[in-house]
C-alpha positions as CSV (number, residue, x, y, z in Angstrom):
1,X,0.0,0.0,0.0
2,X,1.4,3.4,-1.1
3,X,1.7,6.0,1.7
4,X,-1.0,8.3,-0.2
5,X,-3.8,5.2,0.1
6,X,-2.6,4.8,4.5
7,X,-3.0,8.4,4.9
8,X,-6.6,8.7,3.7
9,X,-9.5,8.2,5.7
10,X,-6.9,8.8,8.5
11,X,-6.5,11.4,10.9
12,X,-4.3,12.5,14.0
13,X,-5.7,14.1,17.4
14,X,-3.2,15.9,19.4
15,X,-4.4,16.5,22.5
16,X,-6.4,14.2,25.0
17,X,-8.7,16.9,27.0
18,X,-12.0,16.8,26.4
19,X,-12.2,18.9,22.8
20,X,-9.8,15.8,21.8
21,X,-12.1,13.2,22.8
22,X,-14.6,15.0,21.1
23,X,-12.8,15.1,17.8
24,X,-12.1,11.7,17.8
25,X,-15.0,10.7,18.5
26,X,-16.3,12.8,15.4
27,X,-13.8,11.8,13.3
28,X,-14.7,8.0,14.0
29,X,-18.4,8.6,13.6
30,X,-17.5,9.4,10.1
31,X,-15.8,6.1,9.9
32,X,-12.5,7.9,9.7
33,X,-9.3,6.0,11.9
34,X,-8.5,8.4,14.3
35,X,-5.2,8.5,16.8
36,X,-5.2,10.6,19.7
37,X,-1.9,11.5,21.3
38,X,-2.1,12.7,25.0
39,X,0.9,14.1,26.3
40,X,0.4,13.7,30.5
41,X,-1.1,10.1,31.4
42,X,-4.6,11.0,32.0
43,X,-7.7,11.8,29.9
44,X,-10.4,14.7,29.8
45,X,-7.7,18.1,30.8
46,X,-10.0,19.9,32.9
47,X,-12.3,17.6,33.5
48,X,-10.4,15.5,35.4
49,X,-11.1,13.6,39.0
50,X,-8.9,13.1,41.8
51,X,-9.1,11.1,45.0
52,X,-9.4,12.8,48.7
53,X,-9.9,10.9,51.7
54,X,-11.2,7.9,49.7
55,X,-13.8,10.0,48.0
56,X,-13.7,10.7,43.8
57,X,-14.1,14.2,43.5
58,X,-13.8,16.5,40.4
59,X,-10.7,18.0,40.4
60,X,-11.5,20.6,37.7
61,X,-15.1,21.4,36.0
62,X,-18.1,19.8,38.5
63,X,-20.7,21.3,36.6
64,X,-21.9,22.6,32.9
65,X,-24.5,25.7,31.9
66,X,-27.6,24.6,30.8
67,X,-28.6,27.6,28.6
68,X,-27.8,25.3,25.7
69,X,-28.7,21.6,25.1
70,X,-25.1,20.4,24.2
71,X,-23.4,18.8,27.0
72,X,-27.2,17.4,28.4
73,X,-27.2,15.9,24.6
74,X,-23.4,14.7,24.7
75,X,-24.7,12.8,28.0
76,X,-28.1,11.0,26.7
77,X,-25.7,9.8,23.7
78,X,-23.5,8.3,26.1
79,X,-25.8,6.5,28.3
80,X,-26.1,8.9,30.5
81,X,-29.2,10.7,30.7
82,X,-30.5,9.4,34.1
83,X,-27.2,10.6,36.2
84,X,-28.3,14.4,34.8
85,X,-29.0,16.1,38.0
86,X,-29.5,19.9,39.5
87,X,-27.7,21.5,42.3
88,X,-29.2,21.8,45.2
89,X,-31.7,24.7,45.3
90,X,-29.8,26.6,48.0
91,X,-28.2,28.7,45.6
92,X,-25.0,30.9,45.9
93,X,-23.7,33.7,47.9
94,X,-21.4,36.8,47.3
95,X,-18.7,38.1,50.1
96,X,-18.4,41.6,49.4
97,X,-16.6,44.3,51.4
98,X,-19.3,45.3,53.5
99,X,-20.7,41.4,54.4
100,X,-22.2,37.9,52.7
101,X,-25.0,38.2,50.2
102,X,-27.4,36.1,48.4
103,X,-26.5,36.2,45.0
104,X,-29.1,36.9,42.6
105,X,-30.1,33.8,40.8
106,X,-31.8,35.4,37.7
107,X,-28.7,36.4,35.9
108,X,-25.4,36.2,33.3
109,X,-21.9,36.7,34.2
110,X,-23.8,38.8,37.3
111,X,-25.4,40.9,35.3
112,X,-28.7,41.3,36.4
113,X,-32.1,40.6,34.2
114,X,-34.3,42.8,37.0
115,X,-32.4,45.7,38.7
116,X,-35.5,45.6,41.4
117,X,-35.3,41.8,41.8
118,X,-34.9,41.6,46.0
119,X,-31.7,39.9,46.2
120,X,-30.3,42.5,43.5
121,X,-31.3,45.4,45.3
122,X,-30.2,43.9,48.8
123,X,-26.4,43.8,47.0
124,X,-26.7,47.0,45.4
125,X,-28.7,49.3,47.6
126,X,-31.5,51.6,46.2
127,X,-29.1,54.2,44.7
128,X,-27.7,50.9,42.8
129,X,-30.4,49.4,41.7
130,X,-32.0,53.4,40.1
131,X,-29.0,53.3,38.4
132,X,-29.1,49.4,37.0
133,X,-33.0,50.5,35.7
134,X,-31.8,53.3,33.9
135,X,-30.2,50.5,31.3
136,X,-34.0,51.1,30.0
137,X,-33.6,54.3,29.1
138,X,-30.4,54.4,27.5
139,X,-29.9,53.7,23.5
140,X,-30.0,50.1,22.7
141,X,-26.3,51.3,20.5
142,X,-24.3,52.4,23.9
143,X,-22.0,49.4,24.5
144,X,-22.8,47.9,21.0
145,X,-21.7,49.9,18.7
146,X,-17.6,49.4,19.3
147,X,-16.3,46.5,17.5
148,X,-14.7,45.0,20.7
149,X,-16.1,45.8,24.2
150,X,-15.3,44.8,27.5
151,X,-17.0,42.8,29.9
152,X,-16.3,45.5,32.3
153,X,-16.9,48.8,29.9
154,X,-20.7,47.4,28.5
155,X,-21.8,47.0,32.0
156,X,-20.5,50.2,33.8
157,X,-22.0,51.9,30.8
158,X,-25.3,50.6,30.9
159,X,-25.6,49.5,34.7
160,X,-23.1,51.4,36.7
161,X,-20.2,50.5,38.7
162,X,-22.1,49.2,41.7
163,X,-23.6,46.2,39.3
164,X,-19.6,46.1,38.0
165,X,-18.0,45.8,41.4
166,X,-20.4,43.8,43.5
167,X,-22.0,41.5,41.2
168,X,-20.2,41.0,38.1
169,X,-16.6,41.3,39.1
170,X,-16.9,38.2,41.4
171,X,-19.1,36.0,38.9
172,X,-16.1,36.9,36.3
173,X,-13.7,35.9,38.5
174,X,-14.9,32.8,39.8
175,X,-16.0,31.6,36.6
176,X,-13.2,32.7,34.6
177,X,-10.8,33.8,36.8
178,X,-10.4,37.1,35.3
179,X,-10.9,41.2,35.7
180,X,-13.9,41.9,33.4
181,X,-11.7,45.3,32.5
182,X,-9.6,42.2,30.6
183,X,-12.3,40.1,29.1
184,X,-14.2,40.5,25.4
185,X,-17.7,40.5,26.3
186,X,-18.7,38.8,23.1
187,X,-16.0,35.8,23.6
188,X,-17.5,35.1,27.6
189,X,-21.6,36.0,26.7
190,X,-22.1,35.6,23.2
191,X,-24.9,37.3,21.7
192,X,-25.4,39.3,25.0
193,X,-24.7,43.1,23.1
194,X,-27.0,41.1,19.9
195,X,-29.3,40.6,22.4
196,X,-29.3,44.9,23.6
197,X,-30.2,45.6,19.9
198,X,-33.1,43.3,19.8
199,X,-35.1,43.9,23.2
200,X,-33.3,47.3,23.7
201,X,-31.6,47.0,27.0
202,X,-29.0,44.8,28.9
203,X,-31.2,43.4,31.1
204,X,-34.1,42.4,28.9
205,X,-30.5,40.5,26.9
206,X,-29.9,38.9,30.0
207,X,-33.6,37.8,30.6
208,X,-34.0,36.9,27.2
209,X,-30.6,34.4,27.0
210,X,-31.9,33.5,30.7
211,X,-35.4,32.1,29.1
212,X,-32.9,30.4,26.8
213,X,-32.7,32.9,23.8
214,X,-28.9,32.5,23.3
215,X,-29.5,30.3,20.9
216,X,-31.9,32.9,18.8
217,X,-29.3,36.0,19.7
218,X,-26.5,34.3,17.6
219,X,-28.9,32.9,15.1
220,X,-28.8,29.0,15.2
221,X,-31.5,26.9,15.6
222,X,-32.5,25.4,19.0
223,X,-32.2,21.9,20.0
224,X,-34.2,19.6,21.6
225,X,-34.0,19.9,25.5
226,X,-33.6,15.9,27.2
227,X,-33.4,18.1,30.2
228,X,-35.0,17.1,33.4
229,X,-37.8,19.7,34.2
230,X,-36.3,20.6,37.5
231,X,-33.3,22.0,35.1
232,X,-35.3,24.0,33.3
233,X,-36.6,26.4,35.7
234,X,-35.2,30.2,36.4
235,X,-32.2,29.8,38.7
236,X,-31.0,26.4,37.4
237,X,-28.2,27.9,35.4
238,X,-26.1,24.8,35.5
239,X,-26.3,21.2,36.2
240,X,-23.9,18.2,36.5
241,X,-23.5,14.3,36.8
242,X,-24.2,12.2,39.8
243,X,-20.8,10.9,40.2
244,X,-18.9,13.7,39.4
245,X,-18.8,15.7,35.8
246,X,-15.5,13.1,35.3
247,X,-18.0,10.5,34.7
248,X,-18.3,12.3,31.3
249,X,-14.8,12.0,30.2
250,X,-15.0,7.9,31.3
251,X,-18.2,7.3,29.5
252,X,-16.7,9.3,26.6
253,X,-13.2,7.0,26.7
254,X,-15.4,4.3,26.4
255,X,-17.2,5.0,23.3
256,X,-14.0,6.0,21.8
257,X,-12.5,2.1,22.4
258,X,-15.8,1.0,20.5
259,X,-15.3,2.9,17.6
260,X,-11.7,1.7,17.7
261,X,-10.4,4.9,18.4
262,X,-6.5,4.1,19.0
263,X,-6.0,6.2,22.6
264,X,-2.3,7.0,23.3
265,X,-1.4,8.7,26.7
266,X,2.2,9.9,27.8
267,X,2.8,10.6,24.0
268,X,3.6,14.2,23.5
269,X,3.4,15.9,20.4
270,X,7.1,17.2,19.2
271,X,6.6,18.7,16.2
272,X,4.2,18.3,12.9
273,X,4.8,18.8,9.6
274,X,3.2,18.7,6.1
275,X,4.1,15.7,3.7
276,X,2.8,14.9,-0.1
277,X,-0.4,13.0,1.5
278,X,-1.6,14.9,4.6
279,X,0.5,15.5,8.1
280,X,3.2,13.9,9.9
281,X,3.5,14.0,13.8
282,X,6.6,13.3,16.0
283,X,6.1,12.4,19.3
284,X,8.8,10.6,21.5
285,X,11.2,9.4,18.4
286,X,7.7,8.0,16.7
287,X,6.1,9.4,13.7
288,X,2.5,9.6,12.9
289,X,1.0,9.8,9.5
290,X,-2.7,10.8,8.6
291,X,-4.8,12.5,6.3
292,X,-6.2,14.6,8.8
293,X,-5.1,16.6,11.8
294,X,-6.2,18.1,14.8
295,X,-4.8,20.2,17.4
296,X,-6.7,20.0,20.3
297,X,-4.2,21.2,23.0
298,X,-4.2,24.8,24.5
299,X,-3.6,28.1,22.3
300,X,0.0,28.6,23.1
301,X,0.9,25.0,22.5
302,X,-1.2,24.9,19.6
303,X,0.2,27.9,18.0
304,X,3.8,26.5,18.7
305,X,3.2,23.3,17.0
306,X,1.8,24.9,13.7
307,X,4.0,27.9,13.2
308,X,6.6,26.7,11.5
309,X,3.9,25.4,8.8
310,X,1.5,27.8,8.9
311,X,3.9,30.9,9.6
312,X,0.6,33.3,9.6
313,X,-0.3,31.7,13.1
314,X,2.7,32.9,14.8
315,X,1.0,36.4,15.3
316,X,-1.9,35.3,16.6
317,X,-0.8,33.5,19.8
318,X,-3.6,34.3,22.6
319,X,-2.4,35.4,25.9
320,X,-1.9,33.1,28.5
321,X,-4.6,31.8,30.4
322,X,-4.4,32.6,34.8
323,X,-2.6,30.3,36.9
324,X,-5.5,28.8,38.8
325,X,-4.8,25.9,42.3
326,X,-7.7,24.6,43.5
327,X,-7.8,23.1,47.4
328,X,-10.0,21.2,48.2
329,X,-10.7,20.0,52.2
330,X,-13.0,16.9,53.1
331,X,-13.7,18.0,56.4
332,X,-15.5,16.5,59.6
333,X,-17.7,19.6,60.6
334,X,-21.4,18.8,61.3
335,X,-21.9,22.7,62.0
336,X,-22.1,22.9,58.2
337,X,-25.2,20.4,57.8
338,X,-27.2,23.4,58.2
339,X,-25.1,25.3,54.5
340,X,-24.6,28.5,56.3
341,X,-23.8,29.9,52.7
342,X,-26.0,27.5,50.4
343,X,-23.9,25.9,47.6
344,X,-21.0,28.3,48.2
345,X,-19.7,31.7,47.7
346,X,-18.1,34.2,45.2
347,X,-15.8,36.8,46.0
348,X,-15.7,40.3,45.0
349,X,-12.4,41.1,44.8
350,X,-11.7,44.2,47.1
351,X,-13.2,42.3,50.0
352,X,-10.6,42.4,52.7
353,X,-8.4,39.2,54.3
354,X,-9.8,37.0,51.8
355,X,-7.5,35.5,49.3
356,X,-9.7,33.0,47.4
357,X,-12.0,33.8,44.8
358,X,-14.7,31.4,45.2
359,X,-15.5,28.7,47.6
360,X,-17.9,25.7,46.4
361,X,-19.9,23.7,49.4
362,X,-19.9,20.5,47.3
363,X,-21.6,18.4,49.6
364,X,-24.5,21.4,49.9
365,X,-24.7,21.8,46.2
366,X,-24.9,17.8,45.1
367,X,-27.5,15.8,47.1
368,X,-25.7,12.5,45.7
369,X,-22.5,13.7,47.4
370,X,-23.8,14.6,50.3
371,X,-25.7,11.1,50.5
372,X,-22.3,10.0,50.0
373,X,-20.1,11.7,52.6
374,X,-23.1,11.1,54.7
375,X,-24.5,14.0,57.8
376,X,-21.4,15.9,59.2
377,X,-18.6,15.4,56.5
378,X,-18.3,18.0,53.9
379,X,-16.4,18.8,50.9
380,X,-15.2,22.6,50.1
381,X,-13.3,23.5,46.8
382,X,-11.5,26.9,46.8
383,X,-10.1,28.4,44.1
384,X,-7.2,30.6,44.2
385,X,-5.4,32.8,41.1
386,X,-7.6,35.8,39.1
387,X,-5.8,37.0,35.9
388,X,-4.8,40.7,35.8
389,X,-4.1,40.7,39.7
390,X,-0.5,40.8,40.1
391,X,-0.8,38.4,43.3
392,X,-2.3,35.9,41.7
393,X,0.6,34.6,39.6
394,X,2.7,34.4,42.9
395,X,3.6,30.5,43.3
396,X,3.0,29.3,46.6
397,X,3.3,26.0,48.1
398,X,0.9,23.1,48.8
399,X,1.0,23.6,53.0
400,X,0.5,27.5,52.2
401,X,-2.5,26.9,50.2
402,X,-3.9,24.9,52.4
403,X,-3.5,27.5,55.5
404,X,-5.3,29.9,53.2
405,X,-7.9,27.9,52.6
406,X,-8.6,27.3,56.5
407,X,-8.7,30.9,56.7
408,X,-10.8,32.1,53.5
409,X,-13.1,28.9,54.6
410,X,-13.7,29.9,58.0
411,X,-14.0,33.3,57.1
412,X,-16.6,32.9,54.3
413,X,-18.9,30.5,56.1
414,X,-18.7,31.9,59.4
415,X,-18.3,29.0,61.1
416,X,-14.2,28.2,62.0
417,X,-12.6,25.3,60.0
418,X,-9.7,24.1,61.0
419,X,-6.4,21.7,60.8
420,X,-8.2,19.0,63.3
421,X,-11.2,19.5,61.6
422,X,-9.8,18.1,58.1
423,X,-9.7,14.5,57.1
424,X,-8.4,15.0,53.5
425,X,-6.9,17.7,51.1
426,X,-5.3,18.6,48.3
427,X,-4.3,20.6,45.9
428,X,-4.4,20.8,41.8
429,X,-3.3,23.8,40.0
430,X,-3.8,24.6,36.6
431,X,-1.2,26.4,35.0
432,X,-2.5,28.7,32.0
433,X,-4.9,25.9,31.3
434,X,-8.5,28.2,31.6
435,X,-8.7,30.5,28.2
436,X,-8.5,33.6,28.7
437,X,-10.2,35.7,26.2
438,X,-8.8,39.1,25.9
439,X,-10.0,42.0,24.3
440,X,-9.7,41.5,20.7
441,X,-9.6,37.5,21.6
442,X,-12.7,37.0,18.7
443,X,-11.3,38.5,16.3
444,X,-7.8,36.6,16.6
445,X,-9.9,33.3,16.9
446,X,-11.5,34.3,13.8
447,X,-8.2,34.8,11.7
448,X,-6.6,31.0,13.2
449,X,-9.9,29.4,11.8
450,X,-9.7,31.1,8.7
451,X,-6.3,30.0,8.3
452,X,-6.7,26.8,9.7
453,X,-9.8,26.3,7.4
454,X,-7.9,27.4,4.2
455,X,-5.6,24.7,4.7
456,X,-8.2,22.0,4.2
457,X,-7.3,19.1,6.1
458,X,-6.7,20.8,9.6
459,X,-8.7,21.4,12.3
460,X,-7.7,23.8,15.8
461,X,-10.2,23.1,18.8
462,X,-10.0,23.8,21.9
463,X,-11.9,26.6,24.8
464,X,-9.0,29.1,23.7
465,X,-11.0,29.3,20.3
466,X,-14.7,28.4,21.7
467,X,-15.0,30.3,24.5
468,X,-14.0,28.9,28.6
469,X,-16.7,26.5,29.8
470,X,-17.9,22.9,28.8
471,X,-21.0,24.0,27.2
472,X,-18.9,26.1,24.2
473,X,-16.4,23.5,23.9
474,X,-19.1,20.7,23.6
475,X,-20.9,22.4,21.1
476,X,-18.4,23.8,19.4
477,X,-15.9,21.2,18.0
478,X,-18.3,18.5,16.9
479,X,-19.2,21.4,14.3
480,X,-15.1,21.8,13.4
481,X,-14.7,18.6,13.0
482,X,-17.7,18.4,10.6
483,X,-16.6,21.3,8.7
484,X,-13.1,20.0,8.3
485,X,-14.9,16.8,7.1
486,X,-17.1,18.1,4.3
């Protein structure tokens, strides 16, 4: 067999987080023979699992937004439709400078869809709140008609810098780990300044992507919804998978196998090049050949890789994603049976002695955990590391993270945790693994997949081009991989 008649109806997958699974899984769906090469020696990237004190625990995403259908379809297709569950109905609180806060549940990114909601107004005051509601009065063009906007800019323009500091700033930063000064509003919430055109202010936007317009802002058709009911209504922004949101990436590997999807951990990626019949990958003194090729590993990496052959890539490396450690503490503390601060708390980012930016009661947001752990044993996750605050990107040690997070636990749920108190821990950092999508960050994604699209037989995928969270990436590189298929 000549090497033209191996290559085709081949293709390579670099990269073994989720967006590579996904492409492979694509890729074989098409009946194409797809490799995947994982550089570290697990699967999934950032939706990975770890063990504390003989409990399986997510040690990176634990949950996915439900204002689209994608990652609720991914898991019907996979057998798992019946593990689909809600979080607890508690819901979430903000620490702000001035004291704890329920944090409204009718909103995006923070944003609020009613300024004169009760929880909104309790956060913002009444001088707040007159200010959000002017949003109605203002011209649907102010914070749309820039070609690139900031999170931060649209909504002190619109709303005021009360909505800025004490709602949206900690949503941003839990969720993305990022000053909204930093982030391109149409990368994190797209169709949100669409969405100001059509209804005419930003909060009928955010009610209208909250009733699950998204979809209709950014003009695609919308799916079916295998949802459970209890997903579906106001305040049920998210969901996850009894079992952990890991449970996904295992399910997924399994598929894979079926399809006879060849799986290859601990296999870096070296280099790639172009040959007469497709691409060529070295990884670890092995080569690779295949029709096809996908880079599925994060922007700077991905960039790296393809320069060399694609030499209009090398400007359009994104910035690096935060430095992000998670701790997490599996602690014997029947005081927190009663969720003092429902499923956990965001933090705004001028509140003083508090170094975390969010803290996640685990065991009070999944009822399967906490059946699990059983009464008076609790899981907290807090996350350290906010990109564009200098302190952030200050390593620090396991033992010194884990002293914060006594601290910033006790702190936030008023009730003291402590060393004795703890009966597992640990810590997982992710270093520049979250995309971070900078001002400007759409249009640079735009000019890779145009490049990448030219080409004809490549494929980038990946959150640093979809947008951060599961939903986008889910969604997102089935459609790729489709494209680069036709």
């Amino acid at each position: 067999m000549d090497a033209g008649a191996a290559a085709a109806g081949t293709a390579v997958v670099v990269g073994g987080g989720i967006s590579g699974l996904l492409a492979a899984r694509e890729l074989a769906r098409a009946g194409v023979r797809a490799t995947v090469l994982e550089a570290s020696g697990s699967w999934g990237g950032c939706v990975g699992s770890h063990v504390v004190a003989g409990l399986t625990l997510d040690s990176g995403a634990e949950s996915f937004a439900t204002r689209s259908s994608a990652v609720a379809d991914l898991a019907v297709e996979l057998g798992l439709a019946c593990e689909i569950v809600p979080p607890n109905p508690g819901g979430a609180w903000v620490q702000l400078p001035d004291g704890p806060r329920e944090l409204p549940k009718t909103g995006v990114l923070g944003i609020p869809a009613n300024p004169w909601d009760p929880e909104v107004r309790r956060s913002l005051g009444l001088l707040g709140s007159l200010r959000a509601a002017l949003d109605a009065l203002l011209p649907a063009s102010l914070g749309t008609a820039a070609d690139v906007t900031s999170v931060a800019a649209l909504v002190r323009a619109r709303m005021g810098s009360r909505v800025l500091d004490r709602l949206v700033a900690p949503v941003v930063g839990g969720v993305h780990s990022a000053d909204p000064a930093l982030l391109d509003v149409d990368m994190v919430a797209p169709g949100l300044r669409a969405g100001i055109r059509r209804h005419g202010s930003l909060a009928a936007a955010v009610a209208a992507q909250r009733r699950g317009g998204a979809a209709a802002e950014t003009a695609e058709p919308k799916k079916r919804d295998p949802q459970p009911a209890g997903l579906r209504k106001a305040g049920s922004a998210v969901a996850g998978l009894r079992g952990g949101m890991h449970t996904l990436v295992s399910a997924l590997l399994a598929d894979l196998r079926r399809r006879g999807v060849t799986l290859l951990s601990g296999t870096a990626a070296d280099a790639v090049e172009r040959t007469a019949h497709g691409w060529r990958v070295t990884a670890g003194g092995a080569s690779y050949d295949a029709g096809l090729l996908v880079v599925a590993v994060e922007g700077t990496a991905a960039v790296g890789l393809l320069a060399d052959t694609l030499p209009r890539l090398a400007g359009l490396r994104p910035d690096a994603g935060p430095d992000v450690s998670l701790v997490t503490l599996v602690v014997d503390l029947p005081e927190l049976d009663a969720a003092p601060r429902g499923t956990g708390v965001l933090v705004a980012p001028q509140s003083p002695g508090i170094q975390a930016k969010a803290l996640t009661h685990a065991t009070a947001k999944w009822a399967w955990l906490a059946d699990r752990t059983g009464p008076g044993t609790h899981v907290l996750r807090l996350s350290y590391g906010r990109g564009g605050d200098p302190g952030a990107a200050v390593p620090r040690s396991d033992d010194e993270l884990f002293n914060a997070a006594l601290n910033d636990a006790s702190a936030l749920l008023s009730v003291p945790v402590t060393g004795g108190d703890v009966v597992g821990w640990d810590v997982v950092r992710w270093a520049g693994a979250l995309p971070f999508a900078s001002l400007g960050h759409k249009q640079r994604v735009a000019e890779v997949r145009g490049i990448c699209a030219a080409d004809g037989s490549l494929a980038v995928v990946g959150g640093w081009l979809s947008g951060n969270g599961l939903a986008a990436i889910v969604a997102d590189t089935p459609k790729l991989v489709r494209t680069l298929l036709s």
